[in-house]
NUTI-975378 format. One record per residue (C-alpha): x, y, z; residue in three letters. Coordinates in steps of 0.2 Angstrom, whole numbers, plus 5000, padded with zeros to 4 digits. Layout:
BEGIN
XYZALA
...
***
This chain:
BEGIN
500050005000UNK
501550125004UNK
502450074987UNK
500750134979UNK
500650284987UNK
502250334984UNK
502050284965UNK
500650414967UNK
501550554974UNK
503050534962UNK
501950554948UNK
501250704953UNK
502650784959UNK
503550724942UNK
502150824933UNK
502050974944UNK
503950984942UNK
504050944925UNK
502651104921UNK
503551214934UNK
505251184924UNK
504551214907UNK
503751364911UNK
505151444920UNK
506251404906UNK
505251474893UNK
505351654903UNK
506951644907UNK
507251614888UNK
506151754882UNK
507251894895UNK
508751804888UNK
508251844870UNK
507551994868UNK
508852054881UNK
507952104896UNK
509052094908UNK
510952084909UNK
511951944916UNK
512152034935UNK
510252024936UNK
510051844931UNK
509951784950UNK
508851914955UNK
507651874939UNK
507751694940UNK
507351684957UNK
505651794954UNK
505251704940UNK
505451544948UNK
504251614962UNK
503051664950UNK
502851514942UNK
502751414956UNK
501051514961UNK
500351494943UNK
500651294944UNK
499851284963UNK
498251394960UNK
498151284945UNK
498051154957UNK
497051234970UNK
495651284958UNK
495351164945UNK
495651014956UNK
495350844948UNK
495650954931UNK
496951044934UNK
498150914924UNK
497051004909UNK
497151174915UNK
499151154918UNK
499151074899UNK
498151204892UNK
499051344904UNK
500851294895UNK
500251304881UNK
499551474881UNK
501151534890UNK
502051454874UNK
500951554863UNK
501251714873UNK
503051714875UNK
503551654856UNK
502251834850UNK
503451914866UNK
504851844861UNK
504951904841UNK
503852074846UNK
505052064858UNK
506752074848UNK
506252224835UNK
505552324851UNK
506152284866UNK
504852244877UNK
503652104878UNK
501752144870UNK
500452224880UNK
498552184879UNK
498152354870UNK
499652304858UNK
498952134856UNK
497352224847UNK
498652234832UNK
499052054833UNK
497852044817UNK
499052104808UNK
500151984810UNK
500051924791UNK
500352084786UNK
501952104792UNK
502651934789UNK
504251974781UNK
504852084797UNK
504051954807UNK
505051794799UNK
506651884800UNK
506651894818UNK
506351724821UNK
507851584828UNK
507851424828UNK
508051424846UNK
506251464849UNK
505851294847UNK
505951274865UNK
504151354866UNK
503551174859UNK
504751034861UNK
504051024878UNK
502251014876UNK
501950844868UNK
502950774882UNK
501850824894UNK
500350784884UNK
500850624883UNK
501150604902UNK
499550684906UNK
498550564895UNK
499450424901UNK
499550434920UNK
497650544920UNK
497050434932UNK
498350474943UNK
498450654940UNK
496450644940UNK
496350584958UNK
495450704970UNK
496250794984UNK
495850795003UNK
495650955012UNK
497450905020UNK
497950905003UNK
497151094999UNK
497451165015UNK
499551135012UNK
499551224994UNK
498651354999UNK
500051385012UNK
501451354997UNK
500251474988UNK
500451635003UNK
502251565004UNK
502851574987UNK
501951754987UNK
502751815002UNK
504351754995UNK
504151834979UNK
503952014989UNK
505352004998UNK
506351974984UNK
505452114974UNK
505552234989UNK
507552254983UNK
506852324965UNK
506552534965UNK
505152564957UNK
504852724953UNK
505452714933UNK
504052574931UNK
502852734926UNK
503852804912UNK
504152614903UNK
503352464905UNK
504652354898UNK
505552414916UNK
504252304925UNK
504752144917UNK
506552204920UNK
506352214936UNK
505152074943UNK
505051964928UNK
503651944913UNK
502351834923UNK
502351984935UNK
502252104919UNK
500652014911UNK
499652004926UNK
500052194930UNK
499552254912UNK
498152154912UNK
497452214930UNK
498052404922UNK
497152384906UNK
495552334914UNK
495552484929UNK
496152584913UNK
494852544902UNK
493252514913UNK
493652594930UNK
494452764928UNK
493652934928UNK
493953064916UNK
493653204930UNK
495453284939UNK
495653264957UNK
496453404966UNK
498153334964UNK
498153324944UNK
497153484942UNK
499053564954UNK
499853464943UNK
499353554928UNK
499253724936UNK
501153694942UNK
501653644923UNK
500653784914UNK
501553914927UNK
503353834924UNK
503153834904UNK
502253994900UNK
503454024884UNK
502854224886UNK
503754224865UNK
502454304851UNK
502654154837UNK
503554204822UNK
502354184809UNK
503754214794UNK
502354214781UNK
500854324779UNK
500054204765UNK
499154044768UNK
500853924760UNK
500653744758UNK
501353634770UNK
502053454764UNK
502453364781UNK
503653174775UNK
503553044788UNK
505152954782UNK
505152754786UNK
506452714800UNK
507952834793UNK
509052864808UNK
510253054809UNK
511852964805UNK
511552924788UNK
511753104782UNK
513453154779UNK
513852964780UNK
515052874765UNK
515152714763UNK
516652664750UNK
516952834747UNK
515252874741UNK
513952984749UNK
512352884757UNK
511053024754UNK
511853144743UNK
510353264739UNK
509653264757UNK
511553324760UNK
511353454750UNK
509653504755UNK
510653554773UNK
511053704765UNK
509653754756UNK
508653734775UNK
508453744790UNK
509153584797UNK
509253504813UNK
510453354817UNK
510053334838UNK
508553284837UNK
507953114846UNK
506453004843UNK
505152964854UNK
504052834850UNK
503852704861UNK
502652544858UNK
501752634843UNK
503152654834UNK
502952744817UNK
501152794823UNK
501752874838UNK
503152984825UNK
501253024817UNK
500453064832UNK
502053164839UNK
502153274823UNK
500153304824UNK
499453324841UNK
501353384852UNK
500953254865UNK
501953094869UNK
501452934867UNK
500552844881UNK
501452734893UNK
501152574887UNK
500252534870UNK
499852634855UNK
498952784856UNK
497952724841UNK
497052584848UNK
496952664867UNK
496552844864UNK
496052844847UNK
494452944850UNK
494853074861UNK
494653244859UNK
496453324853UNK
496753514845UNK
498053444829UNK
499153524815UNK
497553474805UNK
496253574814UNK
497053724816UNK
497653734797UNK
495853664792UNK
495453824801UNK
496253924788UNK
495453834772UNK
496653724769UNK
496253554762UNK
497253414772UNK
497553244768UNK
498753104774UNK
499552974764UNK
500152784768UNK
500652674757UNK
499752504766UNK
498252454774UNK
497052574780UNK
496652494795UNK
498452464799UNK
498952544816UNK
496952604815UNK
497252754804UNK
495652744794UNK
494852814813UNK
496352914821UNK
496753034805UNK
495053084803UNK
495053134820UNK
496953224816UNK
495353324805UNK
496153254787UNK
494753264774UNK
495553134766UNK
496552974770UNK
497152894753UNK
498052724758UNK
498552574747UNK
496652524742UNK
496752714734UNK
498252684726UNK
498652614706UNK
500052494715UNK
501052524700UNK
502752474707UNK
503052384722UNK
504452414734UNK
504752324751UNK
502752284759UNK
501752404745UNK
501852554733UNK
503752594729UNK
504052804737UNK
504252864721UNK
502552814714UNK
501852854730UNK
502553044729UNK
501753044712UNK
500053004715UNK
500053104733UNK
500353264723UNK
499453204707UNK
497653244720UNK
498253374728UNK
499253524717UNK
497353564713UNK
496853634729UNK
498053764737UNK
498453794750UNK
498453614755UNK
499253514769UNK
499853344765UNK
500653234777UNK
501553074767UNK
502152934778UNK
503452824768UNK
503452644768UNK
504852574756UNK
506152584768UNK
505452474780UNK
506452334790UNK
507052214784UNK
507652294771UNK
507752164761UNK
506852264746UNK
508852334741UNK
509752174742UNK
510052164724UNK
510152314710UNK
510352474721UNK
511852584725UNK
512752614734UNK
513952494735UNK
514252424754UNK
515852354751UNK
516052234768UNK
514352264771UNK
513752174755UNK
512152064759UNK
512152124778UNK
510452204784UNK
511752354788UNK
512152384769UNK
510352334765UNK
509752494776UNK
510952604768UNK
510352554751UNK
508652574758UNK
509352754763UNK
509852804743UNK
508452744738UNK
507452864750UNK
508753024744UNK
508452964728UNK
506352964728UNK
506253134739UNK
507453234726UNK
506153174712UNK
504853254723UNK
505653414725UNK
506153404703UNK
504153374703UNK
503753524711UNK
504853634707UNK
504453594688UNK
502553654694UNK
503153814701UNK
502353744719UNK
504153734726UNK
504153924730UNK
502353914736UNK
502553764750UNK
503653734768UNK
504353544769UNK
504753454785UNK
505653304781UNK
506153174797UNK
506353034802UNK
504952914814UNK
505952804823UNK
507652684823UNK
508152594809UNK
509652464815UNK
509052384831UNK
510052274847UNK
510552124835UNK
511252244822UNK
512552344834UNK
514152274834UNK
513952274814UNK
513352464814UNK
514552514831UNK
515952434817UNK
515352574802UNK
515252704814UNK
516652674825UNK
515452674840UNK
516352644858UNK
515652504869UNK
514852614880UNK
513152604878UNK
512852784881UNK
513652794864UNK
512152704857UNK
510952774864UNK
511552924856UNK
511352884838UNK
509652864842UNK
509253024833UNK
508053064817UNK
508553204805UNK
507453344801UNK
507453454787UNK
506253604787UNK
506353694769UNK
505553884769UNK
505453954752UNK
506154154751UNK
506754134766UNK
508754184776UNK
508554064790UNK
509753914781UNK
511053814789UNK
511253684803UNK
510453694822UNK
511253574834UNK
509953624850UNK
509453474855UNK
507553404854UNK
506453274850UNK
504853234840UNK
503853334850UNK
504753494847UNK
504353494827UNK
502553504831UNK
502753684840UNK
504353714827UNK
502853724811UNK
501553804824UNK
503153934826UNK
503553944807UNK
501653994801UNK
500954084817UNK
499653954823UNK
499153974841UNK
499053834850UNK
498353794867UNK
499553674874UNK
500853584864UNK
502153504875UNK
503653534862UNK
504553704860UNK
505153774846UNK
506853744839UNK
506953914835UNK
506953974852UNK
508754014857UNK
509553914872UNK
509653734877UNK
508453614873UNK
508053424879UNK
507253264872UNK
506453174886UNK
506252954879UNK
504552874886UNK
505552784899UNK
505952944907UNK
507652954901UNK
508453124897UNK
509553194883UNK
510053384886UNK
511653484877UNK
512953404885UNK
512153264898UNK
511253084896UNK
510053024911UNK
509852864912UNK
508152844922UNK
508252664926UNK
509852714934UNK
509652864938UNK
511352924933UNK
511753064924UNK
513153054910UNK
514353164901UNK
513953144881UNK
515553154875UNK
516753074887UNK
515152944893UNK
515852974911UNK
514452974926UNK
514253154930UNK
513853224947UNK
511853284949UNK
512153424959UNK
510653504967UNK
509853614951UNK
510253474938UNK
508853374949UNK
507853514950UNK
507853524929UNK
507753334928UNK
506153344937UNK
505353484929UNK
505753394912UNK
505053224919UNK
503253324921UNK
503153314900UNK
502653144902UNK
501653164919UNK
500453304911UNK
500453204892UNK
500053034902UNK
498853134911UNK
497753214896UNK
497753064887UNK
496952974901UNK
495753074905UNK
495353164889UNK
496053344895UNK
495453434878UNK
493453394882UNK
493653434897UNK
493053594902UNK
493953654918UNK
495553614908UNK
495353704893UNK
495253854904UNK
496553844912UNK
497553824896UNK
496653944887UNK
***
């Protein structure tokens, strides 16, 4: 009888283990690959993990009873699921999905060539495991099926308050206070079982349980912000005609690439040029976070940041925001934005109607005359774009490029120029990618020009996010001459941006630094558009400048803050850097960008009336 009961208990605890093992492994794999954590917090994140998983295995246990060798089955294999979608999300972005990025999850056809290229071999481990334990399941169920006496319950619920209490006290070493500025921080810190369960208790309080209304401490918030950055500047307003405003979006092209040769040939040799026919700005720094090219959009068109965690397209898409659109719709002009894919993509056919375009033209619009990379090739896509719009001046036409999009594989064969060591790398792919971009905005300022409409329109040409990501480094550290450092990466993280102002003196290179949010209030400056609250400035504006990143990182004139460290850094020698008593004062007054921009997205500020008069 003893034999057969400790037959019993080994095959249950051979199961248990065997699904408490598979789980761990396959987090510990996904923080591994995409890069999570680095090696000193291995201990630390293992150890939570191993915690966490525990918990999941024994409420299993506790709840479903006789059925939990299903649920445990069924458990692994949704976990599986979830962390391979984490795991390749995970390795172009940096963070594991979210729920409201898994509303995009749809798309996954659409963005199968990006998504194969990101897969490995090694993530076979999500499944090698599973039929294993299906088998054992099946053939031990009436073992594992046996019910359990309350002596049985009673001692995993006290591994359940254990394992819990364990998990705190570990968790109790992690500082917290970056988790609000990037989510990915949270699965840093206390691992990506913690991070699901925490987004998916945020994402319901979020979207079922929170008021739109301030309490007192928001509405001081505000009040404190407004009185800190009252600009007390009249706008420039260089023109005393209605011009045409042409706004490119350019498809992940990254600041270094202008003035860069590659074999003794210039990368982008018109957009060079262009530097001296405008106004250009080479320190500016993106600031998208998990909407990536729809948060560039959204940066350029409403000058706030993007929310926390998601894409303001799928979790704001509706509110109430004064846009670049609005204001210029105002004035008569006719707006219309451009995309070369899917008009649902990133939920653009909703969001740029309320940007107040009158038109979205997308690829069903398009004669997808030539194809290049996912859709229509940029230089047809120029073509048609001004082919509806010359008619109807003064316009504003905001074109987002698509040809350059990663992988890059589009310019493998057939392109210039010539990458020399770089042949057949995704490096010289994106460098080819970046001609081929020079190449197809020249032709739209030959077309223009040849229609006398040159004279008569301002162009903003930049960049939405990074191009060349974590597994392409030590190949673009090589081309650039990069340092280990990783301040020195972080600091190529720019866009470029080009603003062209027809009869115009202002010309020449501006190296104030600033980020996306800045070019919003820049074109505000430029035409003299009042605008209630933008939270860029103007990179007119004489004296420093910062680009704060979503996750509360800081990039001034001549610092790096690191917020997860919260240390500052020298950006030329990459040193640590004291912060004295009124850098911390400017570090805090810069973080409350993101606390007033979380804030108004969360509560719809602009349809709120008690805000509206306080910024107006």
């Amino acid at each position: 009888m003893k034999k057969w009961n400790y037959r019993k208990i080994l095959i249950h605890m051979v199961f248990a283990l065997g699904v408490v093992a598979s789980l761990w492994v396959k987090a510990s794999y996904l923080h591994h690959s995409i890069g999570l954590n680095p090696m000193l917090e291995y201990d630390r994140i293992h150890t939570l993990l191993i915690f966490s998983v525990v918990v999941i295995v024994l409420f299993n246990m506790l709840i479903f009873q006789r059925k939990a060798v299903y649920s445990l089955v069924i458990t692994d294999l949704i976990v599986s699921f979830i962390f391979f979608a984490d795991t390749v999300y995970g390795r172009y972005y940096g963070i594991p999905l979210t729920i409201p990025i898994l509303y995009q999850l749809g798309f996954m056809n659409d963005v199968a060539d990006s998504t194969f290229s990101l897969m490995q071999k090694k993530d076979l481990i999500f499944v090698v495991t599973i039929p294993v334990m299906i088998a054992y399941a099946v053939y031990f169920r009436k073992t594992l099926q046996e019910k359990k006496t309350w002596r049985h319950n009673l001692l995993i619920a006290i591994l359940i308050v254990a394992a819990i209490g364990a998990f705190h006290l570990k968790a109790n070493e992690v500082d917290r206070t970056h988790h609000a500025y990037e989510r990915k921080n949270i699965a840093k810190d206390l691992g990506v079982y913690y991070f699901h369960g925490y987004d998916l208790l945020d994402f319901a309080k979020n979207k079922w349980f929170t008021s739109t209304s301030m309490d007192q401490a928001e509405l001081e918030t505000i009040k404190t912000y407004l009185s800190e950055n009252t600009e007390g500047r009249e706008l420039l307003a260089l023109y005393d005609r209605n011009m045409n405003l042409v706004v490119i979006q350019v498809e992940a092209m990254q600041e270094f690439v202008v003035d860069l040769e590659i074999e003794g040939e210039a990368v982008t040799p018109f957009l060079n040029r262009l530097k001296n026919e405008a106004l250009y700005f080479d320190n500016i720094y993106h600031q998208v976070a998990a909407g990536n090219t729809s948060d560039a959009e959204f940066l350029l068109n409403v000058g706030l940041h993007p929310a926390p965690v998601g894409a303001v397209n799928y979790l704001h898409a509706t509110n109430r925001f004064i846009t670049l659109g609005e204001l210029l719709k105002d004035r008569g002009y006719e707006n219309t934005g451009f995309h070369g894919y899917q008009a649902s993509f990133w939920n653009r056919e909703v969001v740029y109607s309320n940007y107040k375009f009158d038109d979205f033209i997308s690829k069903e619009d398009f004669d997808l005359d030539e194809i290049v990379g996912w859709a229509i090739s940029d230089v047809s896509f120029y073509r048609q774009a001004m082919d509806l719009v010359v008619q109807n001046q003064p316009f504003y036409s905001f074109l987002v490029t698509l040809s350059s999009h990663h992988p890059y594989d589009a310019f493998i064969k057939g392109y210039e120029p010539y990458t020399g060591d770089y042949e057949k790398t995704q490096v010289g792919n994106y460098l080819k990618s970046m001609r081929y971009v020079d190449e197809s905005i020249e032709g739209l300022f030959e077309r223009l020009e040849t229609e006398g409409i040159l004279d008569e329109t301002i162009i903003v040409i930049y960049g939405d996010h990074s191009g060349l990501y974590q597994d392409q480094k030590a190949l673009l550290s090589k081309l650039l001459g990069l340092s280990d450092h990783y301040v020195a990466w972080e600091s190529i993280q720019k866009v470029p941006l080009w603003i062209v102002l027809p009869d115009s003196d202002m010309k020449g290179t501006i190296s104030k630094t600033g980020g996306q949010v800045d070019i919003l209030a820049t074109i505000l400056d430029i035409m003299g558009l009042e605008h209630p609250l933008t939270l860029g400035e103007s990179l007119l504006i004489e004296g420093p400048g910062y680009a704060i990143k979503r996750d509360g990182s800081i990039f001034m004139d001549d610092y790096f803050y690191n917020n997860n460290e919260e240390r500052l850094y020298d950006l030329n020698s990459h040193e640590p850097v004291e912060i004295t008593e009124a850098l911390a004062e400017q570090l805090e007054r810069i973080k409350m960008d993101l606390k007033v921009s979380d804030l108004i997205l969360k509560k719809n500020l602009f349809k709120n009336e008690e805000f509206m008069k306080l910024v107006e």
